[in-house]
SEMIMAR-477585 format. One record per residue (C-alpha): residue in one letter; x, y, z. Coordinates in nm, 3 decimals. Layout:
N
resn;u;v;w
A;X;Y;Z
...
//
This chain:
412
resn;u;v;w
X;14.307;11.882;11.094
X;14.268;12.107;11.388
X;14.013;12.367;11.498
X;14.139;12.744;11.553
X;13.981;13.043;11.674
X;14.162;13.387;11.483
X;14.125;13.759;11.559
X;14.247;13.963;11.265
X;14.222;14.315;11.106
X;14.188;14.361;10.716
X;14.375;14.614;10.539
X;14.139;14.899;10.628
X;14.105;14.815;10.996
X;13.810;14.639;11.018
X;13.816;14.406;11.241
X;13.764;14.012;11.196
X;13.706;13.691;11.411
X;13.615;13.374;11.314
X;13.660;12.979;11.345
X;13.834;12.716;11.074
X;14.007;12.423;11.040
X;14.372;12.402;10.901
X;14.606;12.132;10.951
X;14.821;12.335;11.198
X;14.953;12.667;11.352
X;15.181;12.783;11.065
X;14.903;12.676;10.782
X;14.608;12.905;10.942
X;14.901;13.213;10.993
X;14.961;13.139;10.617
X;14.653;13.136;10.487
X;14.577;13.464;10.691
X;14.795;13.644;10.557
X;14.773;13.521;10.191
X;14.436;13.707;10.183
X;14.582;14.063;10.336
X;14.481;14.034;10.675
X;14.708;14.141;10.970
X;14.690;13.815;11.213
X;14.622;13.957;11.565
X;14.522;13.593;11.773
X;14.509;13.274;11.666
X;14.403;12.970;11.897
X;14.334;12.653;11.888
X;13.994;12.551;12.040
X;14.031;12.285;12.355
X;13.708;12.146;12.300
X;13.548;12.028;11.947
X;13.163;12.084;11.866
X;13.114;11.730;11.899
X;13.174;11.687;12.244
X;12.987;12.048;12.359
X;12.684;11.903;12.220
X;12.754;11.554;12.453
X;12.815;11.804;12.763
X;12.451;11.940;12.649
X;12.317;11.593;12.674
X;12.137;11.589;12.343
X;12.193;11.365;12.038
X;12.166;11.531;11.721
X;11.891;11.321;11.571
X;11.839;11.475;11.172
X;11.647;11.237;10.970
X;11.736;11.300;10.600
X;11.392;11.433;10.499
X;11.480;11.661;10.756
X;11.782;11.782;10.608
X;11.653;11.768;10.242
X;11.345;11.989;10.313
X;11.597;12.239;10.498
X;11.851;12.226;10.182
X;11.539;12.323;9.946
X;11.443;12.611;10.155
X;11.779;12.709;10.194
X;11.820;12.720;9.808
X;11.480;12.859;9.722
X;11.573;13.133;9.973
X;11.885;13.202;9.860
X;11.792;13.211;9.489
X;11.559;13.486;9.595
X;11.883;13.714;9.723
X;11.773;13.732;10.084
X;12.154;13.711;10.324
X;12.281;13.394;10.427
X;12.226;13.489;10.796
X;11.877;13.622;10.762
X;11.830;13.303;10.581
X;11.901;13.096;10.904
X;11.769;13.263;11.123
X;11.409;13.212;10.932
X;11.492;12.840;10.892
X;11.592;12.813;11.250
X;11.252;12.969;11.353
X;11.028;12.761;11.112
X;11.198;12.426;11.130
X;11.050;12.197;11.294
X;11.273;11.965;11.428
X;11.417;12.074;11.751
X;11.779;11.914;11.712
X;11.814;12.109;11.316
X;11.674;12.449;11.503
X;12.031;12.376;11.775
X;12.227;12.312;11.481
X;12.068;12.633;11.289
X;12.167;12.806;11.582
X;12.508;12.766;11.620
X;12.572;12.850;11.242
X;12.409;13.141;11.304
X;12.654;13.228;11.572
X;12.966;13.069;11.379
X;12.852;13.363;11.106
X;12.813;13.615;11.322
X;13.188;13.557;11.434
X;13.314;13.561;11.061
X;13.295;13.202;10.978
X;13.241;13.070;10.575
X;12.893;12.871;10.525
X;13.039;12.550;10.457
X;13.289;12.645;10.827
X;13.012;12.650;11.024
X;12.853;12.361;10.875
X;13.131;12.159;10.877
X;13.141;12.213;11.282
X;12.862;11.939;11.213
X;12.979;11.622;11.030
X;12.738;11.441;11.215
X;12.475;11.636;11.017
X;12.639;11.762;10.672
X;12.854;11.472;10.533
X;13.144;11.541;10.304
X;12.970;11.597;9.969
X;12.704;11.803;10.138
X;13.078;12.047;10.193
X;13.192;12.002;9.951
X;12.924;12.108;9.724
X;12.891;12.402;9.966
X;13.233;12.481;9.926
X;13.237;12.483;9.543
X;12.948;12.679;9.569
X;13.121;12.971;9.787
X;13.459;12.958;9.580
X;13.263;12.982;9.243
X;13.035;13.305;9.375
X;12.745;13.044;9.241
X;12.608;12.916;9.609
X;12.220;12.953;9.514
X;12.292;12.730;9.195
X;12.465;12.522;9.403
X;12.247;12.394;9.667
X;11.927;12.399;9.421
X;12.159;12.122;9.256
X;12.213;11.924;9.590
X;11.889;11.973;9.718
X;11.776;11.816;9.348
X;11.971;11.543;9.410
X;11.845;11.483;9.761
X;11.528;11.520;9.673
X;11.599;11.222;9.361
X;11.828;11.033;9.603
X;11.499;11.022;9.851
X;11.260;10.926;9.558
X;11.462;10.630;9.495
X;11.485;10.521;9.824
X;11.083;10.550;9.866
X;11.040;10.312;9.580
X;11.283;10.037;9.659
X;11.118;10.052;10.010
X;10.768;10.022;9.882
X;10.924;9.749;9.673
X;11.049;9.548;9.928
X;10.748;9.649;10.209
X;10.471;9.409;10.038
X;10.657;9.093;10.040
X;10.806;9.190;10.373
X;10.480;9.222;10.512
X;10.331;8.880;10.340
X;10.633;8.664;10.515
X;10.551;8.844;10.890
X;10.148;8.763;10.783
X;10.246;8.403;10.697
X;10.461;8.388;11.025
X;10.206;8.483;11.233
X;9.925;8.220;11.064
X;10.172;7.996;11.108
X;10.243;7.995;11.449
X;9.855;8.054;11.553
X;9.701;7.751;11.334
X;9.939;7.518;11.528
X;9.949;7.653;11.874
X;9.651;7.704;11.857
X;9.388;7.531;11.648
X;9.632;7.233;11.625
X;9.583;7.132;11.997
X;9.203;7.073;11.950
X;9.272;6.793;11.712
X;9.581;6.631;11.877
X;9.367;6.437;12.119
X;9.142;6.253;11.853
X;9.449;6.175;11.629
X;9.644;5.994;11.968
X;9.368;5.794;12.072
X;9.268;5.663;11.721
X;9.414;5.284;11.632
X;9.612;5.511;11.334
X;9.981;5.520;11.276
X;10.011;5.894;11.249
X;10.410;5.885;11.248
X;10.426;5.632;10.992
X;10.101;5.667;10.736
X;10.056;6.043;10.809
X;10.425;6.202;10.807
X;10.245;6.548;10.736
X;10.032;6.505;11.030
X;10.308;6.411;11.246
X;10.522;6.711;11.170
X;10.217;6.945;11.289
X;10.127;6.730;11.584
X;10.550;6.780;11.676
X;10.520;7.112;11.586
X;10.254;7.204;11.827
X;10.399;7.035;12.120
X;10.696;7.234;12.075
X;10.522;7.564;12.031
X;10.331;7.477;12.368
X;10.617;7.440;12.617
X;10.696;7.741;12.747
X;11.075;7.664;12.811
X;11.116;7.588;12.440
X;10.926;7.912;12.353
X;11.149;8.067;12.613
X;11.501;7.864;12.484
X;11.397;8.007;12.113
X;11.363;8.363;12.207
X;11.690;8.344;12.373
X;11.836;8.178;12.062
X;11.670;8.420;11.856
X;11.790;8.739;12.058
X;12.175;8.553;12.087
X;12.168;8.546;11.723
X;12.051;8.885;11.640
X;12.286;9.070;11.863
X;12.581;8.878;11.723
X;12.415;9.031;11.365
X;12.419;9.354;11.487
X;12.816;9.295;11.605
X;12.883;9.164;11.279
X;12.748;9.387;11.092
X;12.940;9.697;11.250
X;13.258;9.540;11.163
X;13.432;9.612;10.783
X;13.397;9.250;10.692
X;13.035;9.251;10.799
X;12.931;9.531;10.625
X;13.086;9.413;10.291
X;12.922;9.080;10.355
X;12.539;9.224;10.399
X;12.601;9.453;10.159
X;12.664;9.187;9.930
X;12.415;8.960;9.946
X;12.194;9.293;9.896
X;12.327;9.353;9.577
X;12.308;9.024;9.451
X;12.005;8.879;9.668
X;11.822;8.677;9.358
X;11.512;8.835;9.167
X;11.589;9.176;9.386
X;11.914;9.222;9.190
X;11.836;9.437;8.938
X;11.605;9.669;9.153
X;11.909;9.725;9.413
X;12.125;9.742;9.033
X;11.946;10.013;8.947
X;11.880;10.217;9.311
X;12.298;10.182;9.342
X;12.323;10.309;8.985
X;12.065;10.627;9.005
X;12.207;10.678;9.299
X;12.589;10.685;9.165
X;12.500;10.888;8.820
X;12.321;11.135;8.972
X;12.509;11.221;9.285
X;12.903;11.220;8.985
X;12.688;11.428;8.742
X;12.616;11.667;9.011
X;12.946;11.692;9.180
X;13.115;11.685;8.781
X;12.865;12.002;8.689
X;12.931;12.221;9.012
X;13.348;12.165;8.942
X;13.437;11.932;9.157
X;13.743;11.730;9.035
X;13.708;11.381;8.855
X;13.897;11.206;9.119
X;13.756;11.392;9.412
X;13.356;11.308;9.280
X;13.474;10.987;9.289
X;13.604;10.958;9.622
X;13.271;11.136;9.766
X;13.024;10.934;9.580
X;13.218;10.631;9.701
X;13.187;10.806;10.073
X;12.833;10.801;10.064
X;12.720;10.547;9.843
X;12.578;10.366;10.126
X;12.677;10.045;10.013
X;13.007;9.907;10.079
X;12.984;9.667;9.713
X;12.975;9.992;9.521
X;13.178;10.222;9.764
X;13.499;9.967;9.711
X;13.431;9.934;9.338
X;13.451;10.289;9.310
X;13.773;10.332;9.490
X;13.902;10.096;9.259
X;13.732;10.311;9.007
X;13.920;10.596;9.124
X;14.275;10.464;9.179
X;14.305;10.287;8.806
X;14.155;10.632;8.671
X;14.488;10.789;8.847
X;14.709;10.565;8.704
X;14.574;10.690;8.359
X;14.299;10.451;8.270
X;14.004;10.596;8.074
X;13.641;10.549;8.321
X;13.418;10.336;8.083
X;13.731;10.088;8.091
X;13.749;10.089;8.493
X;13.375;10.090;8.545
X;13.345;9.814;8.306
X;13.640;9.588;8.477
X;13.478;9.645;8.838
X;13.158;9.474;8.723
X;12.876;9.590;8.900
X;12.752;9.877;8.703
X;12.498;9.787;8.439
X;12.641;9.768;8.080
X;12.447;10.097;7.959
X;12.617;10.331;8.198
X;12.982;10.181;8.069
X;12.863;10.275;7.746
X;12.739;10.626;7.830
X;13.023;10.713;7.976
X;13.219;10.538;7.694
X;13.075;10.842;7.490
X;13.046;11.073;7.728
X;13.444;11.060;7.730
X;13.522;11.081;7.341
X;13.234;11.396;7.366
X;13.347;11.560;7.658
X;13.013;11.558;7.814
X;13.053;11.312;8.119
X;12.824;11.497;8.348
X;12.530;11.543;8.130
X;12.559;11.144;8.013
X;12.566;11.055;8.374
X;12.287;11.254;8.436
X;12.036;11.096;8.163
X;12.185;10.784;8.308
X;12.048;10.826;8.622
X;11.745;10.969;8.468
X;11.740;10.621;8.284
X;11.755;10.383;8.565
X;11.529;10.600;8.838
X;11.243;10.524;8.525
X;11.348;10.185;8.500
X;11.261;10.104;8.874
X;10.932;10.256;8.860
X;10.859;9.925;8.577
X;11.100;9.685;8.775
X;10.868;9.774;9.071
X;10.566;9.709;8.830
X;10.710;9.356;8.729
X;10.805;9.221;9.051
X;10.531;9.311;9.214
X;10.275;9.199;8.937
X;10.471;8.882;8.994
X;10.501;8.921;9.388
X;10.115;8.913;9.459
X;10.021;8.554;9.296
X;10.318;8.411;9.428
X;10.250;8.534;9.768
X;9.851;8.416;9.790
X;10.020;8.070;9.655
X;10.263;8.098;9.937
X;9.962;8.162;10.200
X;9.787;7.944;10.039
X;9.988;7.671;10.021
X;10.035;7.713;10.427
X;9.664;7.691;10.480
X;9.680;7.412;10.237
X;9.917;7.218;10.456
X;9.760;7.237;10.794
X;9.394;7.161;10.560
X;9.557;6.820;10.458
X;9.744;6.742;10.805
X;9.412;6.725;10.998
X;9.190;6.598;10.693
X;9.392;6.345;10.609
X;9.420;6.126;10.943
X;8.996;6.251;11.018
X;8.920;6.030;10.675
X;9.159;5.803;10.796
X;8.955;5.751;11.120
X;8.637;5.789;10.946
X;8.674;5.463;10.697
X;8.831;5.247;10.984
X;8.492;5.297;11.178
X;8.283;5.225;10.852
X;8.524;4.905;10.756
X;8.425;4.813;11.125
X;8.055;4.846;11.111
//
């Protein structure tokens, strides 16, 4: 696909400019003329968006709550009738965020020159991913935009919700392992040192009779030598960067994403985030008219996990070769066996996109008491976890003190 700048006149001389894609020369002259309009330039621009707005020297940093509260003022606006460019022009003044009020901006312009809503957003992929487009699109060819985009922002705005809870999920034990960590390291660099000098001139065998107190003794040696401290950081920083390598290629991706799908005890909370996420975003795309195949192929896009967005490409190629949904969904084997049955009768009742949506209705309830669960199960098991490390350094000093303590009474 290429980008062209056209000049044309309509049937009653009125004259027309405008910006669009098209996958050459002879396509865009085509398509001009299919709607009535007398073609009188057509170019194809040098440049792309993408690289003006590296000339500029800013980075287009949109966050999505950024672009979700934008997408529910731009459909509460437009369900009140105001014009799409008065619209942005308001949003581009209110907003904000300083890289949305740039992008606002040139939208603005790119309507000004004659350009569709979902052209001039599209001049953004950075910012508006596919099924953002395509919903926009859908929107615009239907006549049923404001609809539209109070759906996606809905969706967004569910999508976000989700996200919020797994995080909070996930935050608590997150923070109890960095707590431990840090108790950790400061009983034995640190209180650890004051005893190591009684234990090594007592007449005890700490290595052999206190194996405990030996590890912790070890331990803070280690801890204290600045060139180990220094050879750990280094090992610690080689191995993260290679991470972040591996994880930017295909087969690291698929590999994280993996073992985040089927991490033990988290497994059915990421289950169920993947499966909101996937029901909501297909009943969304079904209801605004997006094609079966195509909803498939943009959920898959931006399913944000690479487990799901490969199962769903298989999804969609078996479903092309004539297989029935439930039977696909159910031979990937990811999906929980409820949706596979909803959509089992969403398909004999013709209803697929409102038994996808009670689906993900379903599951965004069901983390809300998974979250409830784990974490009424996370918060003993964590004090037992600090606990038990206290516990540990308790006994590795105690131990070897009594120790001392009856060979100086079985003296005297």
């Amino acid at each position: 696909m290429a980008r062209f700048k056209y000049k044309t006149v309509d049937a009653h001389g009125k004259p027309q400019q405008g910006e669009t894609s098209a996958h050459d020369h002879h396509a865009l002259l085509a398509d001009l003329k299919s709607k009535g309009l007398t073609v009188l330039e057509v170019a194809e621009v040098e440049a792309s968006r993408k690289s003006e707005e590296k000339q500029l020297g800013f980075d287009l940093g949109i966050s999505q709550k950024t672009l979700m509260i934008f997408t529910r003022q731009l459909a509460t606006t437009l369900a009140a009738g105001l014009s799409l460019l008065r619209i942005i022009h308001v949003l581009r003044r209110r907003n904000s965020s300083p890289s949305l009020r740039r992008v606002l901006d040139q939208v603005s312009q790119d309507l000004q020159k004659g350009a569709r809503f979902s052209e001039a957003l599209a001049n953004h992929p950075r910012v508006f991913d596919e099924m953002y487009l395509n919903l926009v699109r859908v929107g615009e060819a239907g006549g049923n935009l404001p609809e539209t985009v109070a759906r996606l922002a809905l969706m967004m705005e569910k999508e976000a919700a989700v996200r919020r809870k797994i995080a909070s999920a996930l935050a608590y034990p997150m923070f109890i392992l960095i707590f431990t960590s840090v108790l950790s390291y400061a009983l034995v660099a640190f209180l650890m040192p004051l005893f190591t000098p009684m234990f090594e001139d007592s007449k005890l065998n700490i290595a052999a009779d206190y194996p405990l107190t030996h590890m912790l003794v070890q331990a803070s040696k280690f801890v204290s030598s600045g060139q180990n401290i220094a050879l750990t950081l280094l090992a610690v920083l080689a191995l993260g960067v290679a991470f972040h390598f591996f994880r930017k290629t295909p087969t690291g991706r698929y590999t994280i994403d993996y073992c985040k799908y089927f991490v033990p005890f988290f497994h059915d909370l990421v289950q169920q985030g993947a499966s909101a996420r996937f029901a909501r975003a297909f009943s969304e795309l079904l209801k605004s008219g997006v094609p079966l195949l195509q909803s498939l192929s943009l959920v898959a896009g931006s399913a944000g996990n690479q487990v799901v967005a490969r199962s769903l490409s298989v999804v969609a190629s078996r479903i092309q070769d004539g297989d029935r949904i439930s039977d696909t969904l159910e031979s990937v084997k990811i999906f929980p066996d409820l949706m596979v049955q909803m959509a089992a009768i969403g398909e004999e009742a013709g209803s697929l996109p409102e038994m996808f949506e009670r689906v993900a209705d379903y599951y965004e309830a069901e983390i809300d008491a998974t979250i409830a669960a784990m974490t009424a199960v996370l918060e003993p098991a964590m004090m037992v976890v600090v606990g038990g490390v206290v516990g540990m350094f308790v006994m590795g000093v105690l131990l070897p003190i009594l120790g001392i303590s009856t060979g100086q009474q079985a003296q005297m």
